[in-house]
C-alpha positions in Angstrom: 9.9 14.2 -1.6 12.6 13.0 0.6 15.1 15.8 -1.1 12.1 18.9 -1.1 10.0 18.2 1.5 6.6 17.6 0.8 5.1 20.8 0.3 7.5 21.2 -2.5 7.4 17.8 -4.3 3.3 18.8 -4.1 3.1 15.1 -2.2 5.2 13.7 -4.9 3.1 14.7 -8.3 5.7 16.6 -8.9 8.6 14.9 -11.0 12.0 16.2 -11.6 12.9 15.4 -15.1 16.5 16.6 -14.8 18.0 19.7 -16.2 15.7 22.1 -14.6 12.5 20.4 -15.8 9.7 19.1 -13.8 6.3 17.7 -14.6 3.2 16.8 -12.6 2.1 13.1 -11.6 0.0 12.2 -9.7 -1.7 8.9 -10.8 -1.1 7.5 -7.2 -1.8 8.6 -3.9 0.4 10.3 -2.1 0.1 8.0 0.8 2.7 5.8 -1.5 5.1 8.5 -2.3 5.1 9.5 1.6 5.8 5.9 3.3 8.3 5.5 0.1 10.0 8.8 1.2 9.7 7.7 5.0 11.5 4.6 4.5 14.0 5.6 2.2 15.5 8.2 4.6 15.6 5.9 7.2 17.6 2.8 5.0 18.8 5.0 1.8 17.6 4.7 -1.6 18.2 0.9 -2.4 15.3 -1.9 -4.3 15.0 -3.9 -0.7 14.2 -0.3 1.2 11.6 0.5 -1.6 9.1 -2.2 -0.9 8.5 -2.5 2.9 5.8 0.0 3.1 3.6 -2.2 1.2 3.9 -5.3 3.2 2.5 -4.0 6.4 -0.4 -2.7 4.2 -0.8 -6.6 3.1 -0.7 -7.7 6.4 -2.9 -5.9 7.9 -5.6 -6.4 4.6 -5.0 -10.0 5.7 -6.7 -9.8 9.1 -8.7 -6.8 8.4 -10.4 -9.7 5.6 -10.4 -12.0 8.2 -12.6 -10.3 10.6 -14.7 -8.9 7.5 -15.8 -12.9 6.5 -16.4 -13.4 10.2 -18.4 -10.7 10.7 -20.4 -11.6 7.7 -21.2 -14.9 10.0 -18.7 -17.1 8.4 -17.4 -19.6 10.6 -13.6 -19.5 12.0 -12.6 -22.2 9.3 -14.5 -21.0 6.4 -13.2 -17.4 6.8 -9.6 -18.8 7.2 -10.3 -20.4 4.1 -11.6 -17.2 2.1 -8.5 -15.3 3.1 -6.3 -18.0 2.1 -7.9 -18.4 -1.3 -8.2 -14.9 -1.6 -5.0 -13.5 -0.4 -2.7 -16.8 -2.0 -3.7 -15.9 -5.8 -0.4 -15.0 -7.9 -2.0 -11.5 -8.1 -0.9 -11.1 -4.3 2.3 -12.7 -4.5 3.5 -10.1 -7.6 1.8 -7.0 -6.2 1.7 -7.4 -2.3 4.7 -6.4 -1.8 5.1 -3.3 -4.8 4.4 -0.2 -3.5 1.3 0.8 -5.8 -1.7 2.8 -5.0 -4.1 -0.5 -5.0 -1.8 -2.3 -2.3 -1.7 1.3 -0.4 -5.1 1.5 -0.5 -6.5 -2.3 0.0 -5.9 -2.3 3.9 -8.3 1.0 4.3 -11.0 -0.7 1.9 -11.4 -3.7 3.6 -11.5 -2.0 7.0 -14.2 0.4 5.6 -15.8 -2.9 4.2 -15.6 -4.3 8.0 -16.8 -1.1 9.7 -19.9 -1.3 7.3 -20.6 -4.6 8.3 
């Protein structure tokens, strides 16, 4: 994306194979292929400039969780709590910071969770 532009790249599904070859991928959204792009221009292509995108998203699924378990009538403590126990499982600690379509994606499902509420 960050060498085609993303009308080219087709949002990222579009994989360059090498020698002239391409194929199509999309498996994730291109939400992840377009922060990935975003940050890499700004720092260059390196593994510490690949993640950041995803941390905000974590972040941000922290509080938006945090508001959903007091909306639900949960008390200050026992929502803290909830969010802790939720959000300090090994799962989150591996994947919170890799920049995969779930971790993307958490942040506006929890928020659409809250606006429900």
């Amino acid at each position: 994306m960050r060498a085609e532009g993303p009308v080219a790249a087709r949002l990222g599904a579009r994989l360059d194979l090498g020698r002239g070859q391409s194929t199509i991928y999309a498996d994730h959204p291109p939400l992840a292929y377009g922060e990935t792009a975003a940050v890499e221009a700004v720092f260059g292509v390196h593994p510490w400039s690949t993640r950041p995108p995803a941390w905000p998203g974590t972040v941000v699924a922290i509080g938006l969780l945090y508001g959903l378990l007091e909306a639900c009538g949960l008390a200050p403590l026992a929502a803290a709590a909830g969010v802790a126990l939720g959000f300090g499982c090994p799962m989150i600690g591996l994947h919170g910071a890799m920049l995969d379509s779930w971790v993307v994606g958490l942040p506006w499902a929890v928020g659409t969770l809250l606006v429900w509420q």
